[in-house]
C-alpha positions as CSV (number, residue, x, y, z in Angstrom):
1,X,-95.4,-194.7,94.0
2,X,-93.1,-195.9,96.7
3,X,-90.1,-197.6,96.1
4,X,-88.8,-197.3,99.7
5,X,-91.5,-198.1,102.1
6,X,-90.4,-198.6,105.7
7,X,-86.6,-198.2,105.0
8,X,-84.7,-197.8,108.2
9,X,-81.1,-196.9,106.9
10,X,-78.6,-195.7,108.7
11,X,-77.3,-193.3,106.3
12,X,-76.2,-190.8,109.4
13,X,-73.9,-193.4,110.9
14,X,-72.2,-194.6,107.2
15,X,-71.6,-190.7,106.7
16,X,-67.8,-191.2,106.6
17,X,-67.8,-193.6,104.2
18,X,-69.4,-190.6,102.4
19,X,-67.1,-188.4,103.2
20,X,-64.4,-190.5,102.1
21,X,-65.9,-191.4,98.8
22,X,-67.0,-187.7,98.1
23,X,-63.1,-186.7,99.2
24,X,-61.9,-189.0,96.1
25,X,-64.2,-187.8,93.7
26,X,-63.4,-184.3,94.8
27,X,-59.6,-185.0,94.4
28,X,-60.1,-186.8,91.1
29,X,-61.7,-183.8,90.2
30,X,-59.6,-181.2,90.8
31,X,-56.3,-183.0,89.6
32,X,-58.1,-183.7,86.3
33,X,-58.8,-179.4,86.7
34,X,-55.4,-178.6,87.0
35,X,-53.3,-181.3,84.8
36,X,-56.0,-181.7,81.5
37,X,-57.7,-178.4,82.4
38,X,-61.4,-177.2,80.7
39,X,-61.8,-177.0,77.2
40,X,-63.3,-173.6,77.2
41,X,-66.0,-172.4,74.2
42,X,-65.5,-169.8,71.9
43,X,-68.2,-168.0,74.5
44,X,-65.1,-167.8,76.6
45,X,-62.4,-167.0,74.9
46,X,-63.1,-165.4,71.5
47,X,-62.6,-166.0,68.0
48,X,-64.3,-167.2,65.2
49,X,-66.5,-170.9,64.9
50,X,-67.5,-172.4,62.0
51,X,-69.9,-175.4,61.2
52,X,-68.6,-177.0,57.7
53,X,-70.6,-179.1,55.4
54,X,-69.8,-181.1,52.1
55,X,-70.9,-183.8,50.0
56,X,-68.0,-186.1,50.9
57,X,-66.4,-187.6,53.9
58,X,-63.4,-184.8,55.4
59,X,-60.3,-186.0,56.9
60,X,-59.5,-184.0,59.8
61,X,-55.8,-184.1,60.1
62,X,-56.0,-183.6,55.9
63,X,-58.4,-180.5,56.8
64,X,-56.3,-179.3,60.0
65,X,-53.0,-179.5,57.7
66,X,-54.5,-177.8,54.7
67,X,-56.3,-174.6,57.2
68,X,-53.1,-174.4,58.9
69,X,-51.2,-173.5,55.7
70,X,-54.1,-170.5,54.4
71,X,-54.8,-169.2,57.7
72,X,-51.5,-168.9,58.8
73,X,-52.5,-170.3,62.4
74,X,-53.4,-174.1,63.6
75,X,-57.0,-173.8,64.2
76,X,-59.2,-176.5,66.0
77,X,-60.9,-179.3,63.6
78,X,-63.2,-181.8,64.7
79,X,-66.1,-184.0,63.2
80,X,-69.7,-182.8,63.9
81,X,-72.2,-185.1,63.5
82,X,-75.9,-184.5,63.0
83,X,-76.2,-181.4,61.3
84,X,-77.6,-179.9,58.0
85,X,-81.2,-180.9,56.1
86,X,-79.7,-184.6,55.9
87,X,-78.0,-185.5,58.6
88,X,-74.5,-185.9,57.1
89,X,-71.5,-185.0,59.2
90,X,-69.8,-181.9,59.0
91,X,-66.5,-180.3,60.6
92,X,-66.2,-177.9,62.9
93,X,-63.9,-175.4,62.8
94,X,-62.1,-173.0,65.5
95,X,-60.0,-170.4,64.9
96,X,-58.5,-167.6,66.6
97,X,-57.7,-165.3,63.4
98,X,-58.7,-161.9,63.0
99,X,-60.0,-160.3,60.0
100,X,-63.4,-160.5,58.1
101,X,-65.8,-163.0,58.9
102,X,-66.1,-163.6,54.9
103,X,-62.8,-163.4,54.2
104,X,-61.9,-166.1,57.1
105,X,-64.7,-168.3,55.6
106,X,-63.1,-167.8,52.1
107,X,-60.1,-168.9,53.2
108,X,-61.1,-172.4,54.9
109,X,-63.5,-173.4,51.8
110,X,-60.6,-172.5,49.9
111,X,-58.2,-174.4,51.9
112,X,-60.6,-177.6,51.9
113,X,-61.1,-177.5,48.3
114,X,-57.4,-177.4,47.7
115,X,-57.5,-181.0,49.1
116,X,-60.3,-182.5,48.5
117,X,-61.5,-180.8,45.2
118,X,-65.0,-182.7,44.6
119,X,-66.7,-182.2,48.1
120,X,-68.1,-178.8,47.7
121,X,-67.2,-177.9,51.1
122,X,-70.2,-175.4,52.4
123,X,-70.8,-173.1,55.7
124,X,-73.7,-173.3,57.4
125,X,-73.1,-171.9,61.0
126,X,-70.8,-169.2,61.9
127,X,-70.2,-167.7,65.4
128,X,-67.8,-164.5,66.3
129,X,-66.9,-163.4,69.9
130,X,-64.5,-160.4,70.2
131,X,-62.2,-160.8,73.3
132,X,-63.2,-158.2,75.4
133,X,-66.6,-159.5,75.0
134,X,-65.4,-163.0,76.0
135,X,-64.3,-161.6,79.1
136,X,-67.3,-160.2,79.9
137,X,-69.1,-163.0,79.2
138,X,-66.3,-165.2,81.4
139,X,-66.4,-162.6,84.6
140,X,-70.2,-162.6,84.7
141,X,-71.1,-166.5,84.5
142,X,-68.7,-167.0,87.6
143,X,-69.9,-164.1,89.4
144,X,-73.4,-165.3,88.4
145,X,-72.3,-169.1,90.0
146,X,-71.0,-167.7,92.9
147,X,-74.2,-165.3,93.3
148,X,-76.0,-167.8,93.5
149,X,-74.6,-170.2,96.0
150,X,-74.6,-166.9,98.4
151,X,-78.4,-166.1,97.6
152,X,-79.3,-169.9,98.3
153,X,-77.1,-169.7,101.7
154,X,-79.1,-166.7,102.4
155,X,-82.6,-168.5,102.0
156,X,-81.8,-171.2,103.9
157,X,-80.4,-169.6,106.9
158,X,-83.6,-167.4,106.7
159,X,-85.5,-170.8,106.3
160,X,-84.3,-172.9,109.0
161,X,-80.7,-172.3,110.4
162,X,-77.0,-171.4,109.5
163,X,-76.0,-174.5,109.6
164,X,-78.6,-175.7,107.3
165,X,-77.4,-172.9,104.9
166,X,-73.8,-174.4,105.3
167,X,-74.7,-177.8,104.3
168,X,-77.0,-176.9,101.3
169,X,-73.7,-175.0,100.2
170,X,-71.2,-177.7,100.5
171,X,-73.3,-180.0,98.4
172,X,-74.1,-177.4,95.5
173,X,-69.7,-176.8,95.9
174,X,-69.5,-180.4,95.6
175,X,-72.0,-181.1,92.5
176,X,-70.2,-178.4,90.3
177,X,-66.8,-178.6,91.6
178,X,-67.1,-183.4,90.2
179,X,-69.1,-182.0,87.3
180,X,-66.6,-180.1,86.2
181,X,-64.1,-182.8,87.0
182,X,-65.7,-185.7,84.7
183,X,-66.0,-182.7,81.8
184,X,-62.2,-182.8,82.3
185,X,-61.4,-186.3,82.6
186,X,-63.5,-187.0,79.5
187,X,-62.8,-184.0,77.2
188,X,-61.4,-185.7,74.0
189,X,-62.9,-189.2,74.6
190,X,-66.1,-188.3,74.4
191,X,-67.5,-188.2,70.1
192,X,-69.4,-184.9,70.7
193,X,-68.3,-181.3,72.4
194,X,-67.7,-181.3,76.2
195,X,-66.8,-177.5,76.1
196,X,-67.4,-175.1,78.5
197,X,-69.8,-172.3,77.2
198,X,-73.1,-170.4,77.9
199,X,-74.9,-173.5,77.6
200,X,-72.8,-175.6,80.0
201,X,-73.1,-172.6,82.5
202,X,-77.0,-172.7,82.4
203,X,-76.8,-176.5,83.2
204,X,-74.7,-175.5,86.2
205,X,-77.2,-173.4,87.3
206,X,-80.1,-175.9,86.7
207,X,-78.4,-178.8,88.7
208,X,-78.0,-176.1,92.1
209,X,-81.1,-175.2,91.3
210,X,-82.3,-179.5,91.5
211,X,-80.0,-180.2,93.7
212,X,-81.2,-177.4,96.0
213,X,-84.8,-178.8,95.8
214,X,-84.1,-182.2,97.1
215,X,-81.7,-181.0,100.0
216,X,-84.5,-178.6,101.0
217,X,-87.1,-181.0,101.1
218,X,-84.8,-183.1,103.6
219,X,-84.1,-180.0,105.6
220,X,-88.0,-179.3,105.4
221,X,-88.7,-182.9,107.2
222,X,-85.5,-183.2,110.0
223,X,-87.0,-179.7,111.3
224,X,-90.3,-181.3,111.5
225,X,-89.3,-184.2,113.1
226,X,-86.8,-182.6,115.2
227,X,-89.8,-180.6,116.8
228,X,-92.0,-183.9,116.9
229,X,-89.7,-186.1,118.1
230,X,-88.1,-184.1,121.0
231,X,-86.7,-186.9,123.2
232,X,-84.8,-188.7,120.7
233,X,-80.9,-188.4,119.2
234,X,-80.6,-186.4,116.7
235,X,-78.8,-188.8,114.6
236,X,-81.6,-190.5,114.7
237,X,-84.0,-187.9,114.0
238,X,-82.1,-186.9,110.8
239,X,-81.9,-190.6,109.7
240,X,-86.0,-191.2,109.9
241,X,-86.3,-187.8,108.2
242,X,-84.1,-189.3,105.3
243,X,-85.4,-192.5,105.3
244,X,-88.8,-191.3,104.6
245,X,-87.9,-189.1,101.7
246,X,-85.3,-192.1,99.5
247,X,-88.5,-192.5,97.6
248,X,-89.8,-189.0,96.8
249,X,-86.0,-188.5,96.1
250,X,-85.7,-191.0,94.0
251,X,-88.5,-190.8,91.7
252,X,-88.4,-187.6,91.1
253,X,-84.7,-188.3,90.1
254,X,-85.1,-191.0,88.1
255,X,-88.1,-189.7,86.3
256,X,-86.2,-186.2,85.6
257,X,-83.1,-188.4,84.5
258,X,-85.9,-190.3,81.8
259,X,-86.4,-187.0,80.3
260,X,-82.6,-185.9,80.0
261,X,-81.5,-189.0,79.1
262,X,-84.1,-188.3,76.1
263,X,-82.9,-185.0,75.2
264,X,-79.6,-186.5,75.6
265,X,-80.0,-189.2,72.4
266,X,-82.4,-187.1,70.5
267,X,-81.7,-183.3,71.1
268,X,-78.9,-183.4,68.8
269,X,-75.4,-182.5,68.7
270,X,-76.1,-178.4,70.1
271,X,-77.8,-179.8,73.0
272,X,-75.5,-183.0,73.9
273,X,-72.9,-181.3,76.3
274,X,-75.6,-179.8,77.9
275,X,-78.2,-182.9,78.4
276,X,-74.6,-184.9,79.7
277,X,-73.8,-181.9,82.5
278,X,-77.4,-182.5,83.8
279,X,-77.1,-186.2,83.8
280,X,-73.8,-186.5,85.9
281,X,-75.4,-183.1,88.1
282,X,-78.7,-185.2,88.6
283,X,-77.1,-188.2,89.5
284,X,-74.4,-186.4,91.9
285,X,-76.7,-184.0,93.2
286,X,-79.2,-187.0,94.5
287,X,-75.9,-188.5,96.2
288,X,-75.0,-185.2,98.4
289,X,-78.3,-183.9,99.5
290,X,-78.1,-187.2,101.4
291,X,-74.3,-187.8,101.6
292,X,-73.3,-184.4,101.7
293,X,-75.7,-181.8,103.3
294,X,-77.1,-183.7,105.6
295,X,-74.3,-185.2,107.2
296,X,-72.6,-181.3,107.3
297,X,-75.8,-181.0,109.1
298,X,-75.5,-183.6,111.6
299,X,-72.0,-182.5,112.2
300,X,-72.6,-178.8,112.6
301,X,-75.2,-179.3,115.2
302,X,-73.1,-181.6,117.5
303,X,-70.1,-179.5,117.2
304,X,-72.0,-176.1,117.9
305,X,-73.3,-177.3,121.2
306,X,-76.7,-177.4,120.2
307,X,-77.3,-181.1,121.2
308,X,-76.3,-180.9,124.9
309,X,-78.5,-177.1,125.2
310,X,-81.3,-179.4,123.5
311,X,-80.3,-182.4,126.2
312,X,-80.1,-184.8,122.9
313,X,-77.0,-187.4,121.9
């Protein structure tokens, strides 16, 4: 299936406009970063998570109030939807309090049943992660990030050339770097969880890992072509080796986004946050291996010198 047969684009010579867009988004970004900051899971930080259930409706600011008071702390309350044997919602509870794992949990169905006395408040997930733990766990997912953009620089300055290695890099920066931002910008707007946890860290890792595929299969066809076509620019070398790829590109996005987009609305509410960071990381990652990588490519290879040695514009 081709959707772009015979496209002649020039994506090389609208690169700036790339840039420029790219340069907002990475801005937006990292203001959103630095003002709102990440809501980070109890993965990350520690403490003690609770999943709630009952037979009627809770009022979170009623529950928050009430917790407050027994656990002698303001823990984190919010509604979670789509749990339990019959899908009614339950409340999910954060806390920070040390002590017994039963005793905590004795003291929020206690404090739940002290306000609303007929819901038979229940709990039917608990998590616990001790703070040096959490650190551990914090160190080695960015050292396992930053790992791997070195390792995939590596490869593909062992593939083709450094500069190639540079420009795969850039766009993997830039995918993380605006998916963070929109988890961010939309933390709290959003009706499900946009933390940051183990799970959200393994999608990071899947969109370099997508993102690298596609940038390497434009690498793969600019070296071919650059070997074929020996006579011609390179700027227009690179744009033929894109143009003939927009539909294997696309596809295999659009098809991959079908399938997220289904785990999104169906995998429930454990695997929502993760099913959205893939979505925004397919959809940004498609963008820079064209946007991104290639024009770092393009750039490199004039400013290195390599054009006039290769006697090409």
């Amino acid at each position: 299936m081709r959707i772009f047969e015979n496209t002649n684009y020039n994506l090389v010579g609208s690169r700036k406009r790339g840039y420029i867009l790219s340069g907002i988004l990475i801005l937006l970004s990292i203001g959103a970063i630095l003002t709102r900051g990440l809501e980070v899971g109890i993965d990350f930080r520690g403490g003690m998570e609770f999943v709630v259930e009952s037979d009627e409706v809770l009022e979170v600011t009623q529950v928050r109030a009430a917790l407050t008071s027994v656990l002698e702390t303001s823990p984190e309350v919010k509604t979670y939807s789509d749990v339990g044997a019959g899908g009614q919602d339950a409340l999910l509870i954060r806390t920070a309090s040390e002590g017994e794992t039963t005793e905590v949990q004795l003291l929020i169905i206690q404090g739940i049943s002290d306000v609303f006395p007929d819901s038979n408040p229940r709990v039917i997930k608990t998590d616990i992660v001790g703070p040096r733990f959490a650190e551990d766990l914090k160190r080695g997912s960015f050292y396992a990030v930053l790992g791997s953009l070195l390792v995939i620089f590596l490869y593909v300055m062992l593939r083709f050339e450094w500069r190639f290695g540079l420009g795969a890099v850039a766009a993997l920066f830039h995918d993380v770097l605006i998916t963070l931002g929109v988890f961010s910008l939309l933390q709290g707007i959003m009706p499900f969880s946009m933390q940051i946890d183990q799970a959200i860290i393994a999608a990071f890792l899947t969109i370099v890992g997508y993102s690298l595929n596609d940038t390497v299969v434009i690498f793969d066809r600019i070296r071919e072509y650059t070997n074929l076509f020996k006579t011609e620019p390179y700027k227009t070398v690179v744009n033929r080796s894109v143009n003939t790829t927009l539909s294997r590109t696309f596809v295999t996005s659009g098809t991959t986004l079908l399938v997220v987009a289904t785990l999104f609305m169906f995998g429930g509410e454990f695997l929502r946050g993760f099913s959205f960071a893939l979505i925004i990381g397919i959809i940004i990652g498609t963008y820079s291996s064209v946007f991104v990588a290639t024009p770092v490519v393009v750039e490199l290879y004039h400013r290195s010198g390599l054009a006039k040695k290769a006697g090409r514009r």
